[in-house]
N, C-alpha and C positions, 0 to 999 in steps of 0.2 A: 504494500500500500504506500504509494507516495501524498508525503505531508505537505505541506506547505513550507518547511520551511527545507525542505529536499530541490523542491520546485527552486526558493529564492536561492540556494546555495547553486544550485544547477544553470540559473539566470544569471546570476552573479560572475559564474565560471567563461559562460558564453559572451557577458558584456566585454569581461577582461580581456578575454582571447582577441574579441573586434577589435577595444582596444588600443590594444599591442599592437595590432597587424599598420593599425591606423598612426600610431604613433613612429612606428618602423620605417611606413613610408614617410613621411616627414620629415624625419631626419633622414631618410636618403637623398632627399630633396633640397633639406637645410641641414647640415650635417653641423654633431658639435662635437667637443672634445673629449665625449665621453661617448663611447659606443653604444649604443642601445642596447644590444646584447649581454654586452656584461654587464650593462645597471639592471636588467632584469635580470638578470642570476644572480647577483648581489642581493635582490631584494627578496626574490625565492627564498634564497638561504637563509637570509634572517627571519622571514616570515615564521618557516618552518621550525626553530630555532626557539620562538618566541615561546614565553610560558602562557599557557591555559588562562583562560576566567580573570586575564590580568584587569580588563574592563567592561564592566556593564555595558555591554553595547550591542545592537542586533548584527546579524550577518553583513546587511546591506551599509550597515555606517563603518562594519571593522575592513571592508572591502573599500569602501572611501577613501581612507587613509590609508591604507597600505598604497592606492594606486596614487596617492599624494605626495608619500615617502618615495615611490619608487621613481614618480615622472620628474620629481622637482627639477630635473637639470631641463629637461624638455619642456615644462611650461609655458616658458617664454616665446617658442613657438608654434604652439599647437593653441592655447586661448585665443587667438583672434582671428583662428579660422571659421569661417563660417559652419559646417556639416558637425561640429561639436556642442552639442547642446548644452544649456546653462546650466545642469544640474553636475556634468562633467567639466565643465569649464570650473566652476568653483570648487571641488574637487581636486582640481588640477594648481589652483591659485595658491602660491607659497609666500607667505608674509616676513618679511625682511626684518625681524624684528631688531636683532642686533646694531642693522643698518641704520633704522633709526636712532638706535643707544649714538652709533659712531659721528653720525653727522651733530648729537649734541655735545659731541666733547666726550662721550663715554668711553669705559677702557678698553678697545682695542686689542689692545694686545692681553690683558684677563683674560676674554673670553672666545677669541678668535678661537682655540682648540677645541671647544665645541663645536662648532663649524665645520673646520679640517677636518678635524675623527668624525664628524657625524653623532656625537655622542647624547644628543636628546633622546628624550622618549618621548611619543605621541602620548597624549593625557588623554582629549577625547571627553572631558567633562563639560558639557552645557547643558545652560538653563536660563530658562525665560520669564520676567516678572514685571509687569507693568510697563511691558511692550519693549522691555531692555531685553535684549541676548547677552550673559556673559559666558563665552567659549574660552575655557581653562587649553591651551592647544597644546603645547609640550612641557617638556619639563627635564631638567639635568640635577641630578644627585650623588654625591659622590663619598659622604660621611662627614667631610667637611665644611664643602659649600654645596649652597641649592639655589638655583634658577629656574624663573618659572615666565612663560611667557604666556600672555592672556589677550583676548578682542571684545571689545564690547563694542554693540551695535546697537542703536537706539535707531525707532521706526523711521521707513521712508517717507510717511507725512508729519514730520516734525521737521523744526525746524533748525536750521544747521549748527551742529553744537559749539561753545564756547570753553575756555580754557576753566569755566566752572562745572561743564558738564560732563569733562575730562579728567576723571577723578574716580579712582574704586577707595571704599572706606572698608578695609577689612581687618579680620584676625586670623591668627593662624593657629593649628594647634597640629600636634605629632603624636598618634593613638599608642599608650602605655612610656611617652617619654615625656619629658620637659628641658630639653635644650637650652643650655646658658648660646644665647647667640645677638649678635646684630642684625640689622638688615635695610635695605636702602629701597626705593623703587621710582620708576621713572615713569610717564606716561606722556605719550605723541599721538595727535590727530592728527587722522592719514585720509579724512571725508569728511561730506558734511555729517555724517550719522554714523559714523565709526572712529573710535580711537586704540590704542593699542598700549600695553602694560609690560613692562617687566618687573620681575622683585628680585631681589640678590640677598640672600643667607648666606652668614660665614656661622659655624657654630662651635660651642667651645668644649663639645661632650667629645671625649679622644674615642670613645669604642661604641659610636650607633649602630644598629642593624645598618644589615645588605636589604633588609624593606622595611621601608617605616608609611606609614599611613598619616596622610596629611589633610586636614580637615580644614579649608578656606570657610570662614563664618563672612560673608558680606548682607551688611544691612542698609548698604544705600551707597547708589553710585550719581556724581555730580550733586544733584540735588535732589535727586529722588528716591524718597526711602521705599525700602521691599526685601526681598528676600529672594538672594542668588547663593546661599552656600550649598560648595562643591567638595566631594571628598574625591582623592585620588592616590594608588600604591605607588609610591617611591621606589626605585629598584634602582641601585646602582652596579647592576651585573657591567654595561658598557665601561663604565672607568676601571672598574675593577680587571674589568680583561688588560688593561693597560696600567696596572699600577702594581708595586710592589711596596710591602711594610716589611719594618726589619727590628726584633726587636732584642736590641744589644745586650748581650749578656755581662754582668757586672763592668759594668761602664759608668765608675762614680767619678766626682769631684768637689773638690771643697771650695768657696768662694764664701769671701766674707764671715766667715769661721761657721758655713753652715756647708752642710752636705746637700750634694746633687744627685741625681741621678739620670742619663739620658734613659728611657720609660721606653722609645718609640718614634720610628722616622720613617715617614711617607711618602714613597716621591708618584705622583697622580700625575693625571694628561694635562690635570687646570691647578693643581695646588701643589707644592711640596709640601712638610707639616713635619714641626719636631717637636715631641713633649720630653718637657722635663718634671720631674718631680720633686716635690720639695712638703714640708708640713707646713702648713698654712704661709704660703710666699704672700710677701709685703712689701720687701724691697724687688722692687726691677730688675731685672737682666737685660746687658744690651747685647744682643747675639747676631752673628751673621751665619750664611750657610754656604759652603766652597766644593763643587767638584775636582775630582780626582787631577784635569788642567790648568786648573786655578780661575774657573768661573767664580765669580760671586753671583749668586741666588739674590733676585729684586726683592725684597720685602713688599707684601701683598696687601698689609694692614690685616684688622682683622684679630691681630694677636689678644693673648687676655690671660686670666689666671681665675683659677677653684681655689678652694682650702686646701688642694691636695697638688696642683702641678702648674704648671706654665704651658701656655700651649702659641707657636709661631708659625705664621704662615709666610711662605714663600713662592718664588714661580715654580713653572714644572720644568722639566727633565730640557734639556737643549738639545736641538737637531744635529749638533754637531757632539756629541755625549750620552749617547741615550742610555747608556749602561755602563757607568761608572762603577769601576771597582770601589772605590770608598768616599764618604762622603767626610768634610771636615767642620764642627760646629768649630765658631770662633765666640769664643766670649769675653767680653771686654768689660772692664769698670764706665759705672756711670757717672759722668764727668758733668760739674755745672758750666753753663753755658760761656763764663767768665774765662774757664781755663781753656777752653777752646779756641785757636785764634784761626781768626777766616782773612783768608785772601784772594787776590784774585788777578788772574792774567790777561791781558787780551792784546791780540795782534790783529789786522789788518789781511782777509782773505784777498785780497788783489792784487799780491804779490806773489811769488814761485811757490812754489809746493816741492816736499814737505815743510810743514812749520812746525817750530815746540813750542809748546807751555808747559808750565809748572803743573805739576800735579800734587793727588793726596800724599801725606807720610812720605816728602820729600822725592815723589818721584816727577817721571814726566808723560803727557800726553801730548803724543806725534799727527797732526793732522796728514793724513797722507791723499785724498783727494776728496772732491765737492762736483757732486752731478748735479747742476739747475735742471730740473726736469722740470714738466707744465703741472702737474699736480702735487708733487714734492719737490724739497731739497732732499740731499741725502748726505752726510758727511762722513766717511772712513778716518778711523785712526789709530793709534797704537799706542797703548799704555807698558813703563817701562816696569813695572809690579802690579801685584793682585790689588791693592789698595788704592792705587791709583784708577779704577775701574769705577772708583764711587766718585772721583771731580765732575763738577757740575759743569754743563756746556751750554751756553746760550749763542745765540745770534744776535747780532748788533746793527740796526741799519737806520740812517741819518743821522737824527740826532741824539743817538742811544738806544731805540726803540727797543727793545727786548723781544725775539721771537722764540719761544720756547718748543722743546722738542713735545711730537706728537704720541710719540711709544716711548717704550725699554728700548734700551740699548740692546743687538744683535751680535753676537759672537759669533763671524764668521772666517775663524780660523782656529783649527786644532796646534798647531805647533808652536803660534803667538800670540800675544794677547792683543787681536786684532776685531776692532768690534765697527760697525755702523748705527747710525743714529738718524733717526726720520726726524725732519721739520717740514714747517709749510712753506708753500712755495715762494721761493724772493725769488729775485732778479738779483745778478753780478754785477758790482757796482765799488768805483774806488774808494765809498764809504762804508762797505760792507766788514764787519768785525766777527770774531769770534771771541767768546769770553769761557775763562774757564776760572770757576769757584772753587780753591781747596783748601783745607785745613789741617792744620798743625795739632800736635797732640802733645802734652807733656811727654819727657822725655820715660817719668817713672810710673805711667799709665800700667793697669795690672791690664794683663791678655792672655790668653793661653786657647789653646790648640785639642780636639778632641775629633780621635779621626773614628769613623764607624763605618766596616765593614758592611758593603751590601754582597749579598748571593742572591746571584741572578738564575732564573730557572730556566732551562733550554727549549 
C-alpha cells in the first residue's frame, strides 16, 4: 500500500532528479568553478552522513535545503531564469549573511573559516506571528563559540521597515547547561520587509557537549510584541572533524607564588582555546600563544575566568602550519601602563623598497613590497623576531590621516617571519607614510616559556 508520504518522498526524488539535469545544463552553458558533479557528490555524501530526527521538519522542506546547500555555488545562475518556478527559485536563494557583517566593519577574518570549510548547519526553524516570519536559517557551534544567522520578514502590504523595525529582542537558553558566556549581534536590512541577524557567543564553560539544545525565547521584534520562540540541536560534529584537544599531562607552573596548571589546549577551524587552572584566579594573566615556526596566535577576545580556571581564546591553526608538533604558551607579568614605553617609526612609502623600522623588544620590521590594487592595498614584510610580529602598522596619507588595517596579519612564509597585511585602498603618492607603533619592556619583566606537545592523529 502506498502512503502518502511514499508518494511525497517519490515526488521529491523525481523533482530532484529534473533538477539536476536542469541545473547540469546550465552550467554547461555558464560554467563555474566548481563542477556540478562533484558538488552533487559532495552533497550526497553529507546528506547520507547526516544524523536522523536532527529536525522537525516534513520531507518536502528537509529536501528544500539540502537542494539549497547543494546548488549554493549555482544560484546565481539559474534564479533568473525564466522555466524555474518561484517556489525553487527561493529554494535556490542563499543569503550572504556574513557579507553583510563585512561591508559593516565586521570580522573578516573570525569568521571567514566558516565559509571556507562550509562548517554551518542548516537550522530550519521558522515561525510566524502577527504577520512577522522569523526563519532561524543556520547555525555554527563548536564548544566554544556559536553563531547563529537569522531572517525576519514582515508582510508584503506593510510598509517598508525602518532601522526600528530592524530589531529581534530575544533570550537565549542551553537545555541542562548555563554557560558563563558573552555575546554581540548585529542586524542589516536587505528590503523593504526583510532584515537579516546574526548573534556571536564566545562561552567560558571549557567541557560543553558535542549537542546542546538551544532554546531562542523572542517576545517582540522592532516594535511589535508576539511570540516567535524557536528551539534548535547544536551539533558540532563539522568543527570537531577539524579540531584537535590535547590534554597535557603534569604541565604545572608557578607565577606569583601561586601554582598553575595548563588543564587543556584546543586548536579548532574558528578558535584556538587554552585553559588554565588555578583556585579561585583574581589576578590576571597576560598570555600569548606561538606555533612550533614562531607564529604568534591573534588574540580573539572573549577570554574570562571561573572560580576554578582561566580560559583564552585565540585564532585557529594557519594555512601555512596546520599541524604543529608543539605549541608554546608564553606568559608574561602584568605591567602598569607607566612602565610600558610606546614609540613609534615612520618613513615615507615613495621611496625604494625595502624599508626598516623599528620594531617590538628591540627588533625590526622590513617593508618589502606594497600592491595599490583597486579594492585593496596590501603591504609584505618581515619581522626580525617573534615579538616583533605584534608592532603596530598604520598608513599615513596627507596630513597624517590614519588608515588602518582591514584583517590579521597573514603569515605567508614557513622558513621566515614573513607576513602581509590588508588595508583599504589608497592611491601612491609622495605623501604617503607608513607608521609602525612599538614598545619597550622593562629590562626585568618576568616571562617564561611552556611548550605543549600536540599528537596528531593520521
Amino acid at each position: 500500500m502506498t502512503t502518502a508520504k511514499d508518494r511525497l518522498d517519490v515526488e521529491s526524488e523525481a523533482v530532484t532528479a529534473q533538477l539536476q539535469k536542469e541545473a547540469e545544463h546550465m552550467i554547461h552553458i555558464m560554467p563555474s568553478s566548481v563542477h556540478f558533479d562533484e558538488l552533487w557528490q559532495l552533497h550526497t555524501g553529507g546528506v547520507g552522513k547526516a544524523p536522523r530526527d536532527r529536525h522537525r521538519l516534513s520531507s518536502y522542506k528537509k529536501w528544500i535545503i539540502s537542494v539549497t546547500a547543494a546548488l549554493a555555488v549555482t544560484a546565481g545562475s539559474i534564479i533568473g531564469i525564466g522555466f524555474i518556478s518561484p517556489p525553487v527559485a527561493e529554494a535556490l536563494r542563499v543569503i550572504p549573511f556574513f557579507d553583510y557583517l563585512y561591508a559593516k566593519g565586521g570580522d573578516r577574518e573570525g569568521l571567514k573559516p566558516i565559509e571556507e570549510k562550509h562548517l554551518s548547519n542548516p537550522a530550519g526553524a521558522l515561525i510566524t506571528d502577527k504577520g512577522i516570519t522569523f526563519n532561524l536559517v543556520e547555525e555554527y557551534y563548536d564548544g566554544i563559540s556559536l553563531v547563529i544567522n537569522y531572517e525576519v520578514t514582515y508582510p508584503s502590504s506593510s510598509a517598508p521597515i525602518t532601522g526600528k523595525e530592524a530589531a529581534v529582542f530575544y533570550k537565549l537558553n542551553f537545555e541542562g547547561h548555563d554557560p558563563q558566556r558573552i555575546s554581540t549581534h548585529d542586524f542589516t536590512i536587505t528590503g523593504d520587509h526583510t532584515f537579516v541577524g546574526t548573534t556571536r557567543l564566545s562561552f567560558g564553560d571549557k567541557d560543553l557537549p558535542d549537542q546542546l539544545r538551544l532554546n531562542m525565547s523572542i517576545d517582540c521584534i522592532g516594535t511589535t510584541r508576539g511570540n516567535w520562540d524557536v528551539s534548535v540541536l547544536l551539533d558540532r560534529g563539522k568543527s570537531a572533524a577539524l579540531s584537535t584537544t590535547v590534554y597535557p599531562k603534569n604541565l604545572d607552573f608557578r607565577y606569583d607564588n601561586s601554582l598553575y596548571t595548563v588543564d587543556k589546549l584546543t586548536l579548532g577551524p574558528l578558535t584556538s582555546q587554552v585553559i588554565l587552572m588555578k583556585s579561585y584566579p583574581h589576578d590576571w594573566l597576560n598570555v600569548m600563544l606561538e606555533d612550533d615556526i614562531g607564529t604568534l596566535y591573534t588574540n580573539k577576545g572573549g577570554d574570562g575566568a571561573t572560580d576554578e580556571y582561566y580560559y583564552f581564546n585565540f585564532s585557529p591553526l594557519t594555512a601555512f602550519n596546520p599541524k604543529p608538533e608543539y605549541m608554546t604558551l608564553i606568559v608574561y607579568e602584568t605591567l602598569e601602563n607607566a612602565q610600558i614605553k610606546s614609540h613609534e617609526d615612520r618613513q615615507r612609502l615613495s621611496g625604494s623598497l625595502p624599508l626598516t623600522l623599528k620594531g617590538n623588544e628591540g627588533g625590526t620590521v622590513t617593508v618589502t613590497a606594497v600592491d595599490f590594487e583597486e579594492k585593496q592595498t596590501v603591504v609584505f614584510y618581515e619581522v626580525s623576531q617573534v615579538m616583533s610580529q605584534l608592532t603596530e602598522l598604520t598608513l599615513l596619507q596627507g596630513q597624517g590621516e590614519p588608515i588602518t588595517q582591514t584583517g590579521q596579519r597573514v603569515r605567508i612564509s614557513r622558513d621566515k617571519l614573513a607576513f602581509k597585511l590588508i588595508f583599504p585602498p589608497v592611491q601612491p603618492s609622495d605623501q604617503l607614510e607608513i607608521r609602525a607603533r612599538y614598545f619597550s619592556y622593562p629590562e626585568d619583566i618576568q616571562q617564561f616559556r611552556l611548550r605543549i606537545p600536540v599528537q596528531w592523529t593520521k
